[in-house]
PAPAFI-42689 format. One record per atom (N, C-alpha, C): x, y, z; residue in one letter; residue number from 1. Coordinates in pm, 1 decimal, padded with zeros to 6 digits. Each point is the difference from the previous one (the first is absolute). Layout:
REM residues N
{atom {X; Y; Z}; "a"; NUM}
...
//
This chain:
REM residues 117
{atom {-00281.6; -02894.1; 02876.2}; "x"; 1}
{atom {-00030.7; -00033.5; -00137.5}; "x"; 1}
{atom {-00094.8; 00102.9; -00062.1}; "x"; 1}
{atom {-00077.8; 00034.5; 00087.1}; "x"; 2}
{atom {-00116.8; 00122.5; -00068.8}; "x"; 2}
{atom {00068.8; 00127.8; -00028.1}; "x"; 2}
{atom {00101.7; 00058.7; 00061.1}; "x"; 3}
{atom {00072.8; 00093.5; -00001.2}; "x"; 3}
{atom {00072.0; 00014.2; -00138.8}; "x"; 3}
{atom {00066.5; -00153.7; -00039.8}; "x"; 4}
{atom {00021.3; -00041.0; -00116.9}; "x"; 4}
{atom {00001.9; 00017.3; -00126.7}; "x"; 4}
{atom {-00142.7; -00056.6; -00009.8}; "x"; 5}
{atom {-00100.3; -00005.3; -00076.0}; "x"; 5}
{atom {-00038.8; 00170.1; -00055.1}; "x"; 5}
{atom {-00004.6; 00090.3; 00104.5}; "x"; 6}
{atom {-00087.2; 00117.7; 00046.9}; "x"; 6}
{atom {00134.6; 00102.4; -00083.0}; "x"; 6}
{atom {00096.6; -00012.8; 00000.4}; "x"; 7}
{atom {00135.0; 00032.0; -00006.2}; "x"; 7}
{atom {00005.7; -00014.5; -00170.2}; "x"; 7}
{atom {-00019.6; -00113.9; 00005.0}; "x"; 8}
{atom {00032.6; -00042.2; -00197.2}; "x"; 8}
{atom {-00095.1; 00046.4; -00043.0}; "x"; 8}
{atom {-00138.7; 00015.6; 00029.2}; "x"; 9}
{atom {-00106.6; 00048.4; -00038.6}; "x"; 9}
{atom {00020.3; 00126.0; -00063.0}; "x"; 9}
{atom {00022.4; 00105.6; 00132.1}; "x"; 10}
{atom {00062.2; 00168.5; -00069.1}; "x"; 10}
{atom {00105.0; -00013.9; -00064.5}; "x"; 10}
{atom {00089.6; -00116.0; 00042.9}; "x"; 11}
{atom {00120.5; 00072.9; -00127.2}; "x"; 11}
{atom {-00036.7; -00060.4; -00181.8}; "x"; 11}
{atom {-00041.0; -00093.2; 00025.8}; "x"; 12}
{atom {-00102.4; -00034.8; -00109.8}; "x"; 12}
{atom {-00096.2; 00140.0; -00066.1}; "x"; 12}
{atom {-00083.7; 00069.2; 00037.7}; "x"; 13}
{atom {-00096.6; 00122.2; 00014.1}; "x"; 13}
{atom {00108.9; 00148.5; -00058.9}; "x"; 13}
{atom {00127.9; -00022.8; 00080.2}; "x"; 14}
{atom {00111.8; 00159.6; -00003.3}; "x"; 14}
{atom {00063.6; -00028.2; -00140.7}; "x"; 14}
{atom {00008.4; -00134.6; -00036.4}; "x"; 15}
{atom {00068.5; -00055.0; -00129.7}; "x"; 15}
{atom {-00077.0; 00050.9; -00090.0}; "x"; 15}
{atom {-00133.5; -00061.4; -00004.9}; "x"; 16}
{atom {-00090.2; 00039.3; -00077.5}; "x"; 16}
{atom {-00004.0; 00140.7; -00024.0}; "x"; 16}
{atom {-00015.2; 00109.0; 00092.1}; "x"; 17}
{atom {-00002.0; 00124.7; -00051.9}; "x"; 17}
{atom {00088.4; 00069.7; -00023.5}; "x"; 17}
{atom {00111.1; -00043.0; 00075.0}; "x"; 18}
{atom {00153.8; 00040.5; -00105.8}; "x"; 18}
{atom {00027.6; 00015.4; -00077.2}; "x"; 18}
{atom {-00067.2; -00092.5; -00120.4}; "x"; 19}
{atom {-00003.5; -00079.9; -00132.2}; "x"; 19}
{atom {-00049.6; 00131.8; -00113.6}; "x"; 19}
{atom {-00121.0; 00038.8; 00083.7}; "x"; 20}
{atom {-00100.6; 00133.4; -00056.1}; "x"; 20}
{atom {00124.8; 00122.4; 00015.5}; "x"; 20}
{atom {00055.8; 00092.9; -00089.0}; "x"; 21}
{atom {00076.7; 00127.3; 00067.9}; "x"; 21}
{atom {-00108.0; 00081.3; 00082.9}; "x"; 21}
{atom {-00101.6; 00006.8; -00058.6}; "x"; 22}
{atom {-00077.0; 00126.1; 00034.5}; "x"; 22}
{atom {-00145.5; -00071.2; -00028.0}; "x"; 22}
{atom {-00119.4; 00020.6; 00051.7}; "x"; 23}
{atom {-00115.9; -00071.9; 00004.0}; "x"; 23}
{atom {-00139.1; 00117.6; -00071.4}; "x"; 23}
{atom {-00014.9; 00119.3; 00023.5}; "x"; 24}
{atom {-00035.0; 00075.9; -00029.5}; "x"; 24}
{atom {00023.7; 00086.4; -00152.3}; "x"; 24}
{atom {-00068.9; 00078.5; -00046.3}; "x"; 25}
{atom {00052.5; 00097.1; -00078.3}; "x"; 25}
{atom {00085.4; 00132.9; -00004.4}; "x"; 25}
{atom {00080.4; 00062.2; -00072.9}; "x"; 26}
{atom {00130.7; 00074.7; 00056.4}; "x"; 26}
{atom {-00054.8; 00072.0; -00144.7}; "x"; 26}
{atom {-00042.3; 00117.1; 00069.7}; "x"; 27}
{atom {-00028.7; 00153.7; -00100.9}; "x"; 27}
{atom {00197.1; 00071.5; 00017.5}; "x"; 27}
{atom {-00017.1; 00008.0; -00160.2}; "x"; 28}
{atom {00153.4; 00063.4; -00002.9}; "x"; 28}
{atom {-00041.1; 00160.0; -00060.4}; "x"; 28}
{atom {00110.7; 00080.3; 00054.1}; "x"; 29}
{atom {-00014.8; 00129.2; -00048.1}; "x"; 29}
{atom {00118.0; 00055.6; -00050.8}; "x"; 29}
{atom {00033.4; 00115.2; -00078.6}; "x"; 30}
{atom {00126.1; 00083.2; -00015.9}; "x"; 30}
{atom {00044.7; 00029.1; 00129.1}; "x"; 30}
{atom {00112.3; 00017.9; 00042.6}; "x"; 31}
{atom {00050.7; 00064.1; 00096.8}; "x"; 31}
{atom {00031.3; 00139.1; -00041.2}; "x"; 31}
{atom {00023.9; 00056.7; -00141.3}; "x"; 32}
{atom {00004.3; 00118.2; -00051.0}; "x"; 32}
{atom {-00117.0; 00052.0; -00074.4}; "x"; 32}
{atom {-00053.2; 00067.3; 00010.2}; "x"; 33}
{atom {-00103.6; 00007.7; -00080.0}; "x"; 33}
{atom {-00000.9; 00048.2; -00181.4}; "x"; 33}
{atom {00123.6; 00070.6; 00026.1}; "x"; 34}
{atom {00081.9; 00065.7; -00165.6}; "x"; 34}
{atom {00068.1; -00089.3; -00056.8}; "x"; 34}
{atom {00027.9; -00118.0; 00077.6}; "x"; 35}
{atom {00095.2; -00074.6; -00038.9}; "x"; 35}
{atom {-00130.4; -00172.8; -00036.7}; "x"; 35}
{atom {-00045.0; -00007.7; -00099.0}; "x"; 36}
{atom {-00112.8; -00123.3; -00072.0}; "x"; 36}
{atom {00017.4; -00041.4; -00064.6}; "x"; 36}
{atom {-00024.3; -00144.1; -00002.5}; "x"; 37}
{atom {00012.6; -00040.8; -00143.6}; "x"; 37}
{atom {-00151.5; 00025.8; -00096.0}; "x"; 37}
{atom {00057.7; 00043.0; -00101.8}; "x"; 38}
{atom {-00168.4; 00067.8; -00088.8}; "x"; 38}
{atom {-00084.1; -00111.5; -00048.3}; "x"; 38}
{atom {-00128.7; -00009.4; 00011.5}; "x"; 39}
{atom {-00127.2; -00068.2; -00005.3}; "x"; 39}
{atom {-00005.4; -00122.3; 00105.2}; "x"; 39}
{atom {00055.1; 00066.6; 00133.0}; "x"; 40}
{atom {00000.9; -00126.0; 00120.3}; "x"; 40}
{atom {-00098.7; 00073.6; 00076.9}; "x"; 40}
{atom {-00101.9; -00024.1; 00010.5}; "x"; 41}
{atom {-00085.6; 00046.6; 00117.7}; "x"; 41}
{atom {-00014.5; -00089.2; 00150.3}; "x"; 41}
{atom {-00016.1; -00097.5; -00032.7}; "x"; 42}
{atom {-00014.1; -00087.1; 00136.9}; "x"; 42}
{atom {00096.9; -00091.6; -00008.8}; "x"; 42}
{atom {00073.6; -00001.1; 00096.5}; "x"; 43}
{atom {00091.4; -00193.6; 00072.4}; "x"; 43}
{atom {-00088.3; -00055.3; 00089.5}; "x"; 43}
{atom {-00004.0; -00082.7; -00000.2}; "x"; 44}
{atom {-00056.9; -00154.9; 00106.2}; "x"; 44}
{atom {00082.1; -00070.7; -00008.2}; "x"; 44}
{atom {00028.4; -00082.0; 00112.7}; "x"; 45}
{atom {00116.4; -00132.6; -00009.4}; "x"; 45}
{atom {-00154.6; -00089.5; 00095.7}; "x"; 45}
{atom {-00043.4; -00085.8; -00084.1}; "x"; 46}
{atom {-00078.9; -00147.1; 00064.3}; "x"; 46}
{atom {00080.6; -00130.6; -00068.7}; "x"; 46}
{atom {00068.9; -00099.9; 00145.9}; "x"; 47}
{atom {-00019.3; -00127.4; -00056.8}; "x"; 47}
{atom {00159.5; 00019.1; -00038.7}; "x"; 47}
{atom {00078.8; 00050.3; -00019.4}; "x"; 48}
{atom {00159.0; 00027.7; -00060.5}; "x"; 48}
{atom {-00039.2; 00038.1; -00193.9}; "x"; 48}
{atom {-00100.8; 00072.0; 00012.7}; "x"; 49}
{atom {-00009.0; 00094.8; -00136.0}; "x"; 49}
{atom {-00017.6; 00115.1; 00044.2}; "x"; 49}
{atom {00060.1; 00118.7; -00116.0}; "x"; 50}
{atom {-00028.5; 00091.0; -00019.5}; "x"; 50}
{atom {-00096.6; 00048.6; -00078.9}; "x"; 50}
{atom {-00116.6; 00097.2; 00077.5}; "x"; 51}
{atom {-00135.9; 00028.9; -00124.9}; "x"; 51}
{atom {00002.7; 00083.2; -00035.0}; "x"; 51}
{atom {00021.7; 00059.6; -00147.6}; "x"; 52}
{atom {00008.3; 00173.5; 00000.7}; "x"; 52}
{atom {-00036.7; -00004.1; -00105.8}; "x"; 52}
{atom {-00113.7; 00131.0; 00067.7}; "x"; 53}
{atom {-00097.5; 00077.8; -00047.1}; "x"; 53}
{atom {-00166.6; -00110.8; -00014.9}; "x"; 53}
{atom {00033.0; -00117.5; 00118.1}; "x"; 54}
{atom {-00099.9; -00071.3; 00022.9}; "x"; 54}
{atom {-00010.9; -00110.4; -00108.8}; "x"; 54}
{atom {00048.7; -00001.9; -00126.0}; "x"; 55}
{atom {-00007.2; -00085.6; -00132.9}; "x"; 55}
{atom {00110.2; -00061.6; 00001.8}; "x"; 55}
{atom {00110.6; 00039.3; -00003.8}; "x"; 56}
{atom {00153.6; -00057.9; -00042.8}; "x"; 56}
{atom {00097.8; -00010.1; 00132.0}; "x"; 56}
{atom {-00009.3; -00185.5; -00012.3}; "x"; 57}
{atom {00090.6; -00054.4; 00101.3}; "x"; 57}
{atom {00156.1; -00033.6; -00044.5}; "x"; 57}
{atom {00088.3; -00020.9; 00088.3}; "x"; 58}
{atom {00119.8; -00005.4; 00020.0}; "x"; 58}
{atom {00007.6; -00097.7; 00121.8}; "x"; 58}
{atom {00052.3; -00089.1; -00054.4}; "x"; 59}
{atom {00012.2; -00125.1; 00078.6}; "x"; 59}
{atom {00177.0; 00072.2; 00094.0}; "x"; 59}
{atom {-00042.8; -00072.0; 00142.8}; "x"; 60}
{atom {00175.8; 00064.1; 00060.6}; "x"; 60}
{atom {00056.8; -00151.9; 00118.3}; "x"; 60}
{atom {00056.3; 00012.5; -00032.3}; "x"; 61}
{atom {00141.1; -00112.8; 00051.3}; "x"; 61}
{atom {00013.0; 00017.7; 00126.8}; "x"; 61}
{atom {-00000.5; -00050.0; 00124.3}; "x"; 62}
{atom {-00014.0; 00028.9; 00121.6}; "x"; 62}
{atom {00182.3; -00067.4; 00022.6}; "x"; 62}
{atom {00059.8; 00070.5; 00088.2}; "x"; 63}
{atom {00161.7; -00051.7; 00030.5}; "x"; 63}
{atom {-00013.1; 00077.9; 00154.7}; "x"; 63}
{atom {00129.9; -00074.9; 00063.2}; "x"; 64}
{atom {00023.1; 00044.5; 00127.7}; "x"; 64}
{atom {00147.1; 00079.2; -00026.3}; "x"; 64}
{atom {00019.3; 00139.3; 00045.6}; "x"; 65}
{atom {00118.9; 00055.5; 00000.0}; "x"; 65}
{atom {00023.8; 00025.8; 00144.8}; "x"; 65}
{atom {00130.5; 00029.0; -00007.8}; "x"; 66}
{atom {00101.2; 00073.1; 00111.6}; "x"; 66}
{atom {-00059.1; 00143.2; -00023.0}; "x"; 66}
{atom {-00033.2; 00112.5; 00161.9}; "x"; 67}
{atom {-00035.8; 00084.0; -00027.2}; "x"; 67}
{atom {00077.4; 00073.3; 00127.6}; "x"; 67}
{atom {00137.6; -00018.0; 00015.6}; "x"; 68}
{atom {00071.5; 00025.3; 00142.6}; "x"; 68}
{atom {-00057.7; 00055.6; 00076.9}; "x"; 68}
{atom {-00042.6; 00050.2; 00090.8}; "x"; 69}
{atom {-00025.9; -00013.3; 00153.6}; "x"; 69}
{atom {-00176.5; -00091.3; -00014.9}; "x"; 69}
{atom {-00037.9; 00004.8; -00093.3}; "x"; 70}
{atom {-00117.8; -00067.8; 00000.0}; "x"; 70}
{atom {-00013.8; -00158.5; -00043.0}; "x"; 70}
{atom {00097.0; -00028.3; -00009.0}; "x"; 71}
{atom {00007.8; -00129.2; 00011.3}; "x"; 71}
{atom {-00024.8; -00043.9; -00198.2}; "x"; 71}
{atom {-00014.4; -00158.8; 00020.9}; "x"; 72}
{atom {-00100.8; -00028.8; -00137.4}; "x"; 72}
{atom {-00151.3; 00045.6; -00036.4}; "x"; 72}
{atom {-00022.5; 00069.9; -00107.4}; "x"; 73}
{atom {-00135.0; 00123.4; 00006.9}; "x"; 73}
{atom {-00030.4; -00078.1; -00176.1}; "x"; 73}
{atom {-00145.8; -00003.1; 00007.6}; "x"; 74}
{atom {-00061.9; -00017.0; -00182.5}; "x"; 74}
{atom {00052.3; 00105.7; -00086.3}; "x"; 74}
{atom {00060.7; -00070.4; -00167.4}; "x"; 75}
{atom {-00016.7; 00117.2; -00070.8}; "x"; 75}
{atom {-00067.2; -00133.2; -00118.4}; "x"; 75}
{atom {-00088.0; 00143.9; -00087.0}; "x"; 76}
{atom {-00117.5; -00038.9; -00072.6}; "x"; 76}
{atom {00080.7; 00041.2; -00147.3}; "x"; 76}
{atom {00046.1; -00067.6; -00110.7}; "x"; 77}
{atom {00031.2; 00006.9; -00115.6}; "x"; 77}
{atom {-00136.7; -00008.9; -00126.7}; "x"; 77}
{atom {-00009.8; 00071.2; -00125.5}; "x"; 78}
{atom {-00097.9; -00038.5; -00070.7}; "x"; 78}
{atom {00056.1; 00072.4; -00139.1}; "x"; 78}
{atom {-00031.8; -00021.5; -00123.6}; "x"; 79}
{atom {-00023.9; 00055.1; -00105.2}; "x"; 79}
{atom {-00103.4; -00028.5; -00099.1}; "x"; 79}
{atom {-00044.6; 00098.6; -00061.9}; "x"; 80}
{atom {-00112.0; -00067.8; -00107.5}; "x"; 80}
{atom {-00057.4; 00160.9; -00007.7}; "x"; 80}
{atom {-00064.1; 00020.6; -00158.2}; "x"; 81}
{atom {-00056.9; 00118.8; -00072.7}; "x"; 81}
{atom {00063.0; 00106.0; 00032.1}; "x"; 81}
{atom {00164.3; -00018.3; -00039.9}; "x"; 82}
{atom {00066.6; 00103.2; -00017.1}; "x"; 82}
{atom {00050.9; 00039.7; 00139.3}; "x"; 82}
{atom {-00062.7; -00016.7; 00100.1}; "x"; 83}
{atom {00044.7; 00045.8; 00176.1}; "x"; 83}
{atom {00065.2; -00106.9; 00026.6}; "x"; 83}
{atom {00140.6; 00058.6; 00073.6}; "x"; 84}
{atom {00058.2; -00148.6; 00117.7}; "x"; 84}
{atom {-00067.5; 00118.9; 00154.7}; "x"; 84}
{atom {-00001.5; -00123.5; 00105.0}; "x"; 85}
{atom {-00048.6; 00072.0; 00134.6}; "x"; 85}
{atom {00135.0; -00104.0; 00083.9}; "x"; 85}
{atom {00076.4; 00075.7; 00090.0}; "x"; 86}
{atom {00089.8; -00058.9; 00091.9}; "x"; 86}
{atom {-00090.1; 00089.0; 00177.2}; "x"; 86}
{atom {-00025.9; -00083.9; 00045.1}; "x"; 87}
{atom {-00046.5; 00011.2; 00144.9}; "x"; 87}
{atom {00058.3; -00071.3; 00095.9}; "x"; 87}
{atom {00046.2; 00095.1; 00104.9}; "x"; 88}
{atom {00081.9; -00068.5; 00126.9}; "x"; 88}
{atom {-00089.6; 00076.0; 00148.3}; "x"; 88}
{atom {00028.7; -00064.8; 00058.1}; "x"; 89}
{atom {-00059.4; 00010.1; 00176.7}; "x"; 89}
{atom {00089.5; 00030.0; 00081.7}; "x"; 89}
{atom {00123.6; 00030.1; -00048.3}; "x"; 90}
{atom {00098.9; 00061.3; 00069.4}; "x"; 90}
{atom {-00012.5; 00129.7; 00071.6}; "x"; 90}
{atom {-00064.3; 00040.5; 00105.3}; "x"; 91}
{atom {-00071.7; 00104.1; 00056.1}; "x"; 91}
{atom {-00052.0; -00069.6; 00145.9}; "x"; 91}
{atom {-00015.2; 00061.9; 00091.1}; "x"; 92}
{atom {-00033.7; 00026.0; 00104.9}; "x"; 92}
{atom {-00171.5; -00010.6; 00001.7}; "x"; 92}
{atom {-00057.7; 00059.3; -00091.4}; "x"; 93}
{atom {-00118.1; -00025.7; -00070.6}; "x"; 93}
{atom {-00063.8; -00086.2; -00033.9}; "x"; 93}
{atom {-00129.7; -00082.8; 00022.3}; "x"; 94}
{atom {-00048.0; -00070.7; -00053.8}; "x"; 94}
{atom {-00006.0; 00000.0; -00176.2}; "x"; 94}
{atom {00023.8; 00060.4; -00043.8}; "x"; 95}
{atom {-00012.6; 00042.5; -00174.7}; "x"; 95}
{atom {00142.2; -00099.8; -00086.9}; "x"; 95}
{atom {-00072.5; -00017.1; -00114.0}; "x"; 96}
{atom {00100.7; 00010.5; -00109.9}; "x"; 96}
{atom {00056.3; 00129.7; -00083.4}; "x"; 96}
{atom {00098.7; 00013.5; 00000.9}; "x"; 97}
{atom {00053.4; 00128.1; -00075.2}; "x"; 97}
{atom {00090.4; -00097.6; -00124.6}; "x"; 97}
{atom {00000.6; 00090.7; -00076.1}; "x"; 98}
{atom {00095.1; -00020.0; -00144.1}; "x"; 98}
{atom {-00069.2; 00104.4; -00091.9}; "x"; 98}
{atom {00055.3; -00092.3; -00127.3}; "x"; 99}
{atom {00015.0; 00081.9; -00163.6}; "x"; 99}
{atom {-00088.7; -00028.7; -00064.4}; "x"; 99}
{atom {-00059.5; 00039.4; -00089.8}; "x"; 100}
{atom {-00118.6; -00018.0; -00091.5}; "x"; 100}
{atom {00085.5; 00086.3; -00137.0}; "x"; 100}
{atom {00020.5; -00096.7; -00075.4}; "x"; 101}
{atom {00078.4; 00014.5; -00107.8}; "x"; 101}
{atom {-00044.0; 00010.5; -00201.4}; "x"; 101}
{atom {-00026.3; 00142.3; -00009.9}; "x"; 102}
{atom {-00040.6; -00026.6; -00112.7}; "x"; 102}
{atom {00098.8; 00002.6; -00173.0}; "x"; 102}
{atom {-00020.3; -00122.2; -00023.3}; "x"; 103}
{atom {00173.5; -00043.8; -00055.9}; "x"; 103}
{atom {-00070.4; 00083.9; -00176.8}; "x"; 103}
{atom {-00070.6; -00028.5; -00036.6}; "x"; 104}
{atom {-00038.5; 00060.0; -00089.2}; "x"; 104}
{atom {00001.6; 00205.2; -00011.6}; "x"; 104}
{atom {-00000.4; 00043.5; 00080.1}; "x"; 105}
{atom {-00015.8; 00136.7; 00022.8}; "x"; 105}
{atom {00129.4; 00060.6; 00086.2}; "x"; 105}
{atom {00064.4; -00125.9; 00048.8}; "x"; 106}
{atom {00153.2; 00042.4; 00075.9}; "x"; 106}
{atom {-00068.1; 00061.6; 00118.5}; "x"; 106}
{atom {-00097.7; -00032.7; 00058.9}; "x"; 107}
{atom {-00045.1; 00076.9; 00140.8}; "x"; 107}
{atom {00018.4; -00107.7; 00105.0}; "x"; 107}
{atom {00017.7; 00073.9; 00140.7}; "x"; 108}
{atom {00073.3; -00084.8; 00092.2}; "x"; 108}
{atom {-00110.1; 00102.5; 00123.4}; "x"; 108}
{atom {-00104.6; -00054.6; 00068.2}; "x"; 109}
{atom {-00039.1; 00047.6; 00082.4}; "x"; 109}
{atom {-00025.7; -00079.7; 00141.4}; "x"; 109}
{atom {00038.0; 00063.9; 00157.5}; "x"; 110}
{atom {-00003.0; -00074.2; 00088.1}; "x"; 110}
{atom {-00103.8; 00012.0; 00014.9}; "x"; 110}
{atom {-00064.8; -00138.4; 00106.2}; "x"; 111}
{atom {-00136.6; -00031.4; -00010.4}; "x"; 111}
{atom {00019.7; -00066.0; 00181.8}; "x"; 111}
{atom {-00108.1; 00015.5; 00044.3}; "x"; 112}
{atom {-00019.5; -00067.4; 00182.8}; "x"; 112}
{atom {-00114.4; -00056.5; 00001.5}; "x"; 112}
{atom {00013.2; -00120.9; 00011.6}; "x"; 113}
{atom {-00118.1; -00057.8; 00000.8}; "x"; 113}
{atom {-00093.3; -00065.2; 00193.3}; "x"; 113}
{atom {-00074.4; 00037.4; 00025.6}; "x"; 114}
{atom {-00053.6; -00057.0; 00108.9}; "x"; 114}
{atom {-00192.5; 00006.7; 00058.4}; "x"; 114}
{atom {00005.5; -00081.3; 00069.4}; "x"; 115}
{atom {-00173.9; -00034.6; 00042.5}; "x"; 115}
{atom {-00029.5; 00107.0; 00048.1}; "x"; 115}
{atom {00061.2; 00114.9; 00045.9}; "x"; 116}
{atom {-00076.4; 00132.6; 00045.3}; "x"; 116}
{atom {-00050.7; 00135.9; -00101.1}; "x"; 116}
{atom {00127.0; -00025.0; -00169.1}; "x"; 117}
{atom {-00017.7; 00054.3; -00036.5}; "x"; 117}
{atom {-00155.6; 00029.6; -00110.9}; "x"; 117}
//
């Protein structure tokens, strides 16, 4: 019975942090450096928002995709002040990679987001 108990306990605990995608903060960068969207200096992803330039958030949609050989992997959807951001974990990598989209200026720059960067 203690085994049980001890058993529902963690899967109770693994549920719970499942729930969270990511628990920490996720510094995003260009992957090109020529290739920016203009007046973006900083990404942060805390909490399933996007912070850029530390003032202006972008709320993002957490979904589970197909990412073939990697199984079901997070991708992070958002739009708001002119930017859409599409982020996937489809990588070998701990990181989010995607698009940082500036719909107003027609700019389309890739962006990698992760806790080391």
């Amino acid at each position: 019975m203690k085994k049980l108990l001890h058993a529902s306990a963690l899967l109770l605990i693994l549920c719970g942090l499942n729930a969270k995608a990511f628990a920490g903060t996720l510094h995003c960068v260009f992957k090109n450096p020529e290739s920016t969207v203009e007046g973006v200096k900083t990404l942060q992803i805390t909490d399933d928002v996007l912070v850029v330039n530390e003032t202006q958030t972008i709320d993002l949609e957490h979904s589970k995709i197909k990412c073939g050989q990697f199984g079901k992997q997070n991708r992070f959807d958002g739009t708001g002040n002119g930017l859409q951001v599409i982020l996937k974990s489809c990588s070998d990598e701990a990181a989010l990679e995607g698009h940082l989209i500036d719909s107003v200026n027609e700019k389309v720059a890739e962006v990698i987001c992760d806790e080391m960067i």
